[in-house]
C-alpha positions as CSV (number, residue, x, y, z in Angstrom):
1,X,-48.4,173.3,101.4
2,X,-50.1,176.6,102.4
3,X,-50.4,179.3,105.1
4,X,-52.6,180.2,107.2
5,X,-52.3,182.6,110.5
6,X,-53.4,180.8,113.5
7,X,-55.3,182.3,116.3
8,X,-53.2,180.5,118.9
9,X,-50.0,178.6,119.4
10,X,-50.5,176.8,122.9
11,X,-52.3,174.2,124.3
12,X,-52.3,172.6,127.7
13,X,-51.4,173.7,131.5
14,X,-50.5,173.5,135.0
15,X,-46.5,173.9,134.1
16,X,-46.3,172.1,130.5
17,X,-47.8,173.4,127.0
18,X,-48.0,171.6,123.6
19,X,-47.8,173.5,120.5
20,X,-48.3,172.1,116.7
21,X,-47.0,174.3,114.1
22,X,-47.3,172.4,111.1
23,X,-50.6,170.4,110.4
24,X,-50.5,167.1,108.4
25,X,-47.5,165.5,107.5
26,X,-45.1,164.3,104.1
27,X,-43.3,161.1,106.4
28,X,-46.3,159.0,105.0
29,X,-46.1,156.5,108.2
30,X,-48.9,153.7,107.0
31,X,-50.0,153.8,110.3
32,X,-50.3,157.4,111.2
33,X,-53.5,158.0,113.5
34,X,-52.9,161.7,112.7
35,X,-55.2,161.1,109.6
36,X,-57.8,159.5,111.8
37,X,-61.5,161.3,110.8
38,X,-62.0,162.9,114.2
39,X,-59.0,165.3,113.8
40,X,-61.3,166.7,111.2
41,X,-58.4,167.6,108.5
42,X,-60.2,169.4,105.9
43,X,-57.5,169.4,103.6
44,X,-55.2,166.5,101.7
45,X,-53.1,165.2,104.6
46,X,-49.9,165.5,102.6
47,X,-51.3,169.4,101.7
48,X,-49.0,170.9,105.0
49,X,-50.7,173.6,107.0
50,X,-48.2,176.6,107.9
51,X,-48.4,178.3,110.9
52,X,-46.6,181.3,109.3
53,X,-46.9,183.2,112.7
54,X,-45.9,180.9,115.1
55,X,-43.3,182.5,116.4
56,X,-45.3,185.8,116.7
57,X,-47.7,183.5,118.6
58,X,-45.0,182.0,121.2
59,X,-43.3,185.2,121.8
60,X,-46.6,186.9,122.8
61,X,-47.3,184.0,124.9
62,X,-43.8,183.1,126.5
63,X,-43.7,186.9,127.1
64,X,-47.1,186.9,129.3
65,X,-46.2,183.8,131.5
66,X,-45.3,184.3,135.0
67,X,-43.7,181.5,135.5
68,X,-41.3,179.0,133.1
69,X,-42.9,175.5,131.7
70,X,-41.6,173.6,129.3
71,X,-43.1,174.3,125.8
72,X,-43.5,170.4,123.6
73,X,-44.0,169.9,120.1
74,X,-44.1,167.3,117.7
75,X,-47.1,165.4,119.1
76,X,-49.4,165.4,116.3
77,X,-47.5,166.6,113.1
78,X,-43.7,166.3,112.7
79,X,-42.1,169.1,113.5
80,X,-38.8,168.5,111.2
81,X,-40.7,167.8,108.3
82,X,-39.5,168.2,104.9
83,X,-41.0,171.7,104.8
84,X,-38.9,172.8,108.0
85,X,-36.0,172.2,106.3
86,X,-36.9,175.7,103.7
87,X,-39.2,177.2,106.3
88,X,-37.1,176.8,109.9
89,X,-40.8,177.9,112.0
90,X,-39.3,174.8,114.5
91,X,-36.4,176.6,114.4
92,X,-37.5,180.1,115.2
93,X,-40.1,178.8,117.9
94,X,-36.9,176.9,119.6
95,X,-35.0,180.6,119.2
96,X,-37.8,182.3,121.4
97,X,-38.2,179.3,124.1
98,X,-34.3,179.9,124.3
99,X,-35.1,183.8,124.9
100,X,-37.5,183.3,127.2
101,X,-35.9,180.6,129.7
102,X,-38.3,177.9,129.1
103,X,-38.0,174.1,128.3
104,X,-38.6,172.4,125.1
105,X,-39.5,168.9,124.9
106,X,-39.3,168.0,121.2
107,X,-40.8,164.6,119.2
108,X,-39.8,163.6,115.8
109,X,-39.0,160.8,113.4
110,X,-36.4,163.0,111.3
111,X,-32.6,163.3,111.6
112,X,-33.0,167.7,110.5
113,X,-33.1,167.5,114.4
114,X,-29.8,167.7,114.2
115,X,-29.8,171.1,112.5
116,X,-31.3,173.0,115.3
117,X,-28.6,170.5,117.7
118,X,-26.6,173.6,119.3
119,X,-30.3,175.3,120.1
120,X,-31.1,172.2,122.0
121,X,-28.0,172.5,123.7
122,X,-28.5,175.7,124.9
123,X,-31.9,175.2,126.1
124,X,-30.8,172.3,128.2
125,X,-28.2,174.7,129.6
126,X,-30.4,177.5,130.4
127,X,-33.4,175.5,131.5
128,X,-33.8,171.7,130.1
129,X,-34.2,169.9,127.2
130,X,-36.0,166.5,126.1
131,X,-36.0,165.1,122.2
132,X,-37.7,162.0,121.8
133,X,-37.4,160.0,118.6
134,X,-39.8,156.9,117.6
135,X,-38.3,153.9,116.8
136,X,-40.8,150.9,115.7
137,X,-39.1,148.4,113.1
138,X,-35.5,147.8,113.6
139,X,-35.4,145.7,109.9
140,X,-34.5,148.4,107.6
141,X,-36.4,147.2,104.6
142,X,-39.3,146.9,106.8
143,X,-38.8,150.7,108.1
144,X,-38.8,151.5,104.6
145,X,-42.6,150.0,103.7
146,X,-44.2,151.3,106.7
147,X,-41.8,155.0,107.3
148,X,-41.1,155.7,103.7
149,X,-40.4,159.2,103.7
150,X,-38.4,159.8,106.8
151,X,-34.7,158.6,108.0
152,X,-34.1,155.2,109.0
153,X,-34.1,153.7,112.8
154,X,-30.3,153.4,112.0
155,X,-30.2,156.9,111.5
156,X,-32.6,157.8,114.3
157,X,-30.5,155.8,116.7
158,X,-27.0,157.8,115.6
159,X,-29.4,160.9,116.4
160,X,-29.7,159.9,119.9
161,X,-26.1,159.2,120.6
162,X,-25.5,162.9,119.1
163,X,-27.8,164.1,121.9
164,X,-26.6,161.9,124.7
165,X,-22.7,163.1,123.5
166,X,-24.1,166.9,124.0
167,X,-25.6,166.3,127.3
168,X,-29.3,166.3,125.9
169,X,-31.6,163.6,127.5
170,X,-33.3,161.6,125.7
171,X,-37.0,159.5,125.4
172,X,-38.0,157.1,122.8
173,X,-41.2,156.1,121.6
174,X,-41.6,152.4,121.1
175,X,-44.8,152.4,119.1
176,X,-47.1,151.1,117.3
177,X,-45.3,147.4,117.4
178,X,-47.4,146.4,114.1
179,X,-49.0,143.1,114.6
180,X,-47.7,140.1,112.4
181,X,-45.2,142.7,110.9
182,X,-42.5,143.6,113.9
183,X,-44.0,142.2,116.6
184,X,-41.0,140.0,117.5
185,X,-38.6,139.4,120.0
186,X,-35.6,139.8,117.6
187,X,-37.3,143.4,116.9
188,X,-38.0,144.3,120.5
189,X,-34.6,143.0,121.4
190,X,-32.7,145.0,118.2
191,X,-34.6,148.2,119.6
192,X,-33.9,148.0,123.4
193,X,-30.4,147.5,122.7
194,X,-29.6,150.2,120.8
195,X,-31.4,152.2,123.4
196,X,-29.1,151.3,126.5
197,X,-26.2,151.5,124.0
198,X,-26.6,155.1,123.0
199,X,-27.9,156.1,126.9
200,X,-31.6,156.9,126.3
201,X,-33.8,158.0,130.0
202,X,-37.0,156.5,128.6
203,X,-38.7,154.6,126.4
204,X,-42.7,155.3,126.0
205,X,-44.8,151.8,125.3
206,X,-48.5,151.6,125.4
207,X,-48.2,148.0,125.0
208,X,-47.1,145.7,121.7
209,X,-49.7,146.6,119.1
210,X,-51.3,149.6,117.4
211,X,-55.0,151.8,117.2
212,X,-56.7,151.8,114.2
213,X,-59.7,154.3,113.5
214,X,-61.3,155.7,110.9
215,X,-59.6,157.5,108.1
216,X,-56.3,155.8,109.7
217,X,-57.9,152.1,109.2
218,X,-58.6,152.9,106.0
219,X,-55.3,154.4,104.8
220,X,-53.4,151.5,107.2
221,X,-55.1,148.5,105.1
222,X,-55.0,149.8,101.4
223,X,-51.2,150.0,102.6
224,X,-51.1,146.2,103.9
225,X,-52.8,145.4,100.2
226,X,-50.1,146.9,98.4
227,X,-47.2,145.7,100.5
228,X,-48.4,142.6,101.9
229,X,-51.4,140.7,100.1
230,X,-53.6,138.8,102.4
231,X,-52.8,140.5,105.7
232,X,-55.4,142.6,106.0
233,X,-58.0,140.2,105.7
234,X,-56.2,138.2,108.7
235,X,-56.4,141.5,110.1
236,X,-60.1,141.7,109.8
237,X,-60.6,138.0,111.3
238,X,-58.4,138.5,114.3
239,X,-59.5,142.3,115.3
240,X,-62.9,143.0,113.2
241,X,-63.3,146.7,113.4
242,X,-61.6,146.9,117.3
243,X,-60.0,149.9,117.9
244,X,-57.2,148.6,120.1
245,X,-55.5,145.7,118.1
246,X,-52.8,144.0,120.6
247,X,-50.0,141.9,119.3
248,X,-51.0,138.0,120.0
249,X,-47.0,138.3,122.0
250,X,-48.0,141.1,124.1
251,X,-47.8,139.9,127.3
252,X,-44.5,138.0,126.5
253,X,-43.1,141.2,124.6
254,X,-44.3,143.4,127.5
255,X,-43.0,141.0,130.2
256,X,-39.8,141.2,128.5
257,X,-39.4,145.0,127.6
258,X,-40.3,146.1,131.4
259,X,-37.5,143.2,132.6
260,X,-34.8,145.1,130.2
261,X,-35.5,148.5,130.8
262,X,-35.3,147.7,134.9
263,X,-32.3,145.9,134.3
264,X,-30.7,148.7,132.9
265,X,-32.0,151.7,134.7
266,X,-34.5,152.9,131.9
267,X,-37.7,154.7,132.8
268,X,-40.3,152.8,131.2
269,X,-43.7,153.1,133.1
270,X,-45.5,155.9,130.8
271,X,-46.8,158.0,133.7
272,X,-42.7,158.2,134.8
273,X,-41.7,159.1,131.4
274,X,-44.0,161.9,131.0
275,X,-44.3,163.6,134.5
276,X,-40.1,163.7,133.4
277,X,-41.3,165.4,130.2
278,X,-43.1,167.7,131.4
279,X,-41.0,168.8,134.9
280,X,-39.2,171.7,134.6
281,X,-36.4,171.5,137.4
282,X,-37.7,173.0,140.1
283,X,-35.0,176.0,140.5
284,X,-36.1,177.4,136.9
285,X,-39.5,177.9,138.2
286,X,-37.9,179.4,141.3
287,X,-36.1,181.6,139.7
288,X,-38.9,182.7,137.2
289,X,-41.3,183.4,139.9
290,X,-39.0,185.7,142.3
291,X,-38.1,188.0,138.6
292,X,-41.4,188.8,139.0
């Protein structure tokens, strides 16, 4: 881990910003496209970079805004981390959106979520509030070869339920769906389950299969060699060096995820799921602009 102080905090527009304050990640995902070359890490992935004045940077920011957006995080690097759990940078960012009346839209893997819960609350009181969790491989040995430093989809799944019992809406991400690993229906079937069980709004799908590029090909099939000899090379027949590698069920898995989620009332077209991430209701912005 070290610091650095950042120039900026904010990225993005037009009523919804993104903001990274860690960069790299200790979850060690074997599939991570975070380490892919064209992010253009120049330090060990694992080696975290700080954002030490993050929260300087928001409340600057926040402060110079006219009108209220919502404010996401977690897109490229975990925001609940290991580090966050001595650090608390989420924390304090999530403290000034709260100041300031703005949304947060937060994505993570990790159950610390839950330490910054009655934050989330708040924000969904004053303005609104979104965490979205990814859930791939329902098999918990599985989730343990290819998530191995971050809390099980059990445990993920008991953190939505704590957010649908606060009043917190949630959105998961179902992805990647690795091929000839979980690519199944009793995986798909496990997931979207637990999902209409525990309430979520959304689930995100790209389609059943995963991108592979390079520095996360690389990284992605020295993992398949140590946990499953022989796959990559079927790997390498079936996909060569593609960057999209589908699932050989993805029309059937597809087919079957969009049938479940419009049977129970589940957004699951990705351009419905994000303009929902990324809306601020209507009267916050309202409200923001006439204070002016």
């Amino acid at each position: 881990m070290h610091f650095v102080d950042a120039k900026g905090i904010l990225t993005g527009g037009k009523g919804a910003y993104g903001m990274n304050i860690y960069r790299g990640c200790t979850h060690g995902c074997i599939y991570c496209d975070s380490r892919s070359a064209c992010y253009r890490f120049t330090h060990p992935f694992e080696d975290i970079e700080v954002k030490r004045n993050a929260p300087e940077l928001l409340e600057t920011a926040l402060r110079s805004m006219k009108r209220k957006a919502m404010i996401g995080t977690g897109s490229m690097s975990d925001p609940y981390m290991h580090c966050e759990e001595k650090l608390g940078l989420t924390r304090r960012c999530l403290e000034v959106i709260l100041r300031h009346g703005f949304g947060a839209a937060v994505q993570t893997k990790s159950d610390r979520i839950l330490r910054d819960a009655d934050l989330l609350e708040a924000i969904n009181r004053t303005a609104k509030c979104v965490v979205q969790m990814t859930l791939t491989t329902f098999d918990e040995k599985l989730c343990a070869v290819v998530e191995p430093n971050v809390c099980n989809t059990q445990r993920r799944i008991e953190v939505l339920a704590e957010m649908q019992s606060r009043g917190i809406p949630t959105v998961v991400w179902l992805s990647p769906v690795l091929p000839f690993l979980n690519d199944t229906e009793e995986n798909l079937d496990a997931i979207l389950g637990a999902c209409a069980r525990v309430g979520v709004k959304g689930i995100l799908c790209f389609g059943m299969g995963l991108t592979l590029r390079e520095g996360d090909r690389e990284y992605y099939y020295a993992a398949l060699d140590r946990h499953f000899p022989g796959l990559k090379e079927k790997y390498i027949r079936t996909y060569g060096n593609a960057y999209e590698l589908p699932s050989p069920n993805n029309e059937r898995l597809m087919a079957r995820f969009r049938s479940f989620c419009r049977e129970h009332g589940i957004l699951c077209e990705p351009q419905a799921c994000f303009d929902d991430l990324r809306s601020l209701p209507e009267r916050y912005r309202q409200m923001s602009f006439l204070s002016e």
